[in-house]
TILONU-409279 format. One record per residue: residue in three letters; x, y, z of N, C-alpha, C in turn. Coordinates in steps of 0.001 Angstrom, whole numbers, plus 500000, padded with zeros to 6 digits. Example, Ala and Ser with C-alpha at 12.3 -4.5 7.8 and 13.67 -1.06 7.14 Angstrom:
% residues 2
  resn      nX      nY      nZ     caX     caY     caZ      cX      cY      cZ
   ALA  513190  494310  507800  512300  495500  507800  513200  496700  507800
   SER  512850  497750  507080  513670  498940  507140  512900  500030  507870
//
This chain:
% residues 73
  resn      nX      nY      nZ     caX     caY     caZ      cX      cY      cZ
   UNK  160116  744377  725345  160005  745821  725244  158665  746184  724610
   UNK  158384  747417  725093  157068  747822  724843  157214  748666  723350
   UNK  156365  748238  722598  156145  749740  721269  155247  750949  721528
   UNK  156477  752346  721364  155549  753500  721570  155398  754374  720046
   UNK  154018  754367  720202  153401  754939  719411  153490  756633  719683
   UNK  154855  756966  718530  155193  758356  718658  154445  759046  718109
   UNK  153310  758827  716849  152439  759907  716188  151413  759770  717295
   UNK  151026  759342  718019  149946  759478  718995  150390  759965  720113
   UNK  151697  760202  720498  152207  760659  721546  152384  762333  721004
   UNK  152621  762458  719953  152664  763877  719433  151303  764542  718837
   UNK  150552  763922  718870  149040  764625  718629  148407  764594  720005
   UNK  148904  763723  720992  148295  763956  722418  148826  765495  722955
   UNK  150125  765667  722473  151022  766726  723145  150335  767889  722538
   UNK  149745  767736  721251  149800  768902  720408  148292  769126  720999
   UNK  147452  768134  721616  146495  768597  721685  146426  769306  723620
   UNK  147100  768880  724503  147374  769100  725073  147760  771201  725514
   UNK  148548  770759  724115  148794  772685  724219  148157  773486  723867
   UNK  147234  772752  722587  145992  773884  722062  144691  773990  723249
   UNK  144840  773418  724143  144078  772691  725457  144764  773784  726444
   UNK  145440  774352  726741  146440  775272  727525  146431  776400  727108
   UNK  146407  776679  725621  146740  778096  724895  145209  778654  724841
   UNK  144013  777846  724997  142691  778170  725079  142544  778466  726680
   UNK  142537  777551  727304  142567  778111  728458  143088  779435  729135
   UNK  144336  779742  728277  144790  781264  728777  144152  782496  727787
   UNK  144036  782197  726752  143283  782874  726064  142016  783459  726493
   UNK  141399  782158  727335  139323  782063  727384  139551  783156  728932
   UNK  140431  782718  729783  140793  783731  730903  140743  784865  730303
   UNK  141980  785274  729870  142516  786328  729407  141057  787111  728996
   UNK  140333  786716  728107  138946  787402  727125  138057  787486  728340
   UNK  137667  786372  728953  136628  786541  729992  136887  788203  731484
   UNK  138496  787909  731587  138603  789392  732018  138103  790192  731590
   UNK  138843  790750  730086  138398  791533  729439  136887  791960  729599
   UNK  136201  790721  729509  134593  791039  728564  133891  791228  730331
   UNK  134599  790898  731497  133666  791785  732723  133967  792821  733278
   UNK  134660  793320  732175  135225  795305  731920  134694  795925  731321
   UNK  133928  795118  729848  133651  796328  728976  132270  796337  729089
   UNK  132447  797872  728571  131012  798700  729058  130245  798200  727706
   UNK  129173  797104  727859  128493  796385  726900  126822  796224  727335
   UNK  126133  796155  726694  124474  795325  727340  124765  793876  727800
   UNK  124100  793177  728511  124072  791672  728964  123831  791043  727931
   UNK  123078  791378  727017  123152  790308  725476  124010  790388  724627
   UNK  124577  790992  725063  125939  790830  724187  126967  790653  724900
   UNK  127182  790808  726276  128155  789931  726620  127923  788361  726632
   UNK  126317  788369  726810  126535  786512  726612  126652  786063  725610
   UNK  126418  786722  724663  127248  786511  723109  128113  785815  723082
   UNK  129113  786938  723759  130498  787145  723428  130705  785790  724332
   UNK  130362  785360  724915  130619  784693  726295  130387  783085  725950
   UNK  128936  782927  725035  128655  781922  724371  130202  781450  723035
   UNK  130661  782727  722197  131513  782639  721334  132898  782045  722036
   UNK  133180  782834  723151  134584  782392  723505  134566  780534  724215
   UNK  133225  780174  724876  133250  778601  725063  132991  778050  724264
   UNK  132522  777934  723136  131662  776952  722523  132827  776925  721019
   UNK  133572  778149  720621  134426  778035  719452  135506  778483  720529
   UNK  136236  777315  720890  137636  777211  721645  138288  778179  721281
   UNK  139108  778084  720574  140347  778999  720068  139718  780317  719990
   UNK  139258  780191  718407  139210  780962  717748  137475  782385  718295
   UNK  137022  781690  719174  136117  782823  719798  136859  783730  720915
   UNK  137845  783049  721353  138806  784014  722238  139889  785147  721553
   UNK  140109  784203  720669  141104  785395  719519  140132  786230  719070
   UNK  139072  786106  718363  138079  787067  717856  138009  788161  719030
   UNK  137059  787694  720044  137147  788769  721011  138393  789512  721440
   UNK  139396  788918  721321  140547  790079  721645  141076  790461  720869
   UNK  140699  790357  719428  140744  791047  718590  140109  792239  718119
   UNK  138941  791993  718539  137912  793241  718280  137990  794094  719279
   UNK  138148  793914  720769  137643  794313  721743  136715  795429  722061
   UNK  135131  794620  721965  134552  795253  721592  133807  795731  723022
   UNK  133080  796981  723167  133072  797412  724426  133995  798511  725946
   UNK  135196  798466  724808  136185  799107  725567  136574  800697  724533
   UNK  136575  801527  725759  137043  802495  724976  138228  802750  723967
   UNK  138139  803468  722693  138864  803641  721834  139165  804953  721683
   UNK  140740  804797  721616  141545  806276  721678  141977  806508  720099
   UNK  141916  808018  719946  142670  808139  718559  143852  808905  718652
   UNK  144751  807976  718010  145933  808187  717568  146808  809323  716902
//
């Protein structure tokens, strides 16, 4: 019988999903950011931020969403 190495099977998985949850995220933002009414240097900013810092440049941008009109409440 073979030995499986379950902490490496669960950091493959885990990386796997943060690998998936970026991917829908980097979609998701890249929509966004060829909507909003922005200059070209700052969408490649934004554009540089969401590939290069995985996660967390896609959450930023859809967090801020910056470029899109804002309604008051």
């Amino acid at each position: 019988m073979s030995d499986i190495n379950f902490t490496l099977v669960l950091f493959q998985l885990l990386n796997l999903i943060v690998l998936v949850v970026w991917l829908v995220l980097a979609i998701r933002a890249f929509r966004q950011l060829r909507d909003a009414k922005m200059s070209e240097g700052v969408r490649i900013g934004w554009a540089f931020l969401i590939v290069f810092f995985p996660v967390l440049g896609a959450v930023a941008f859809l967090s801020v969403r910056p470029g899109l009109s804002q309604t008051n409440v």
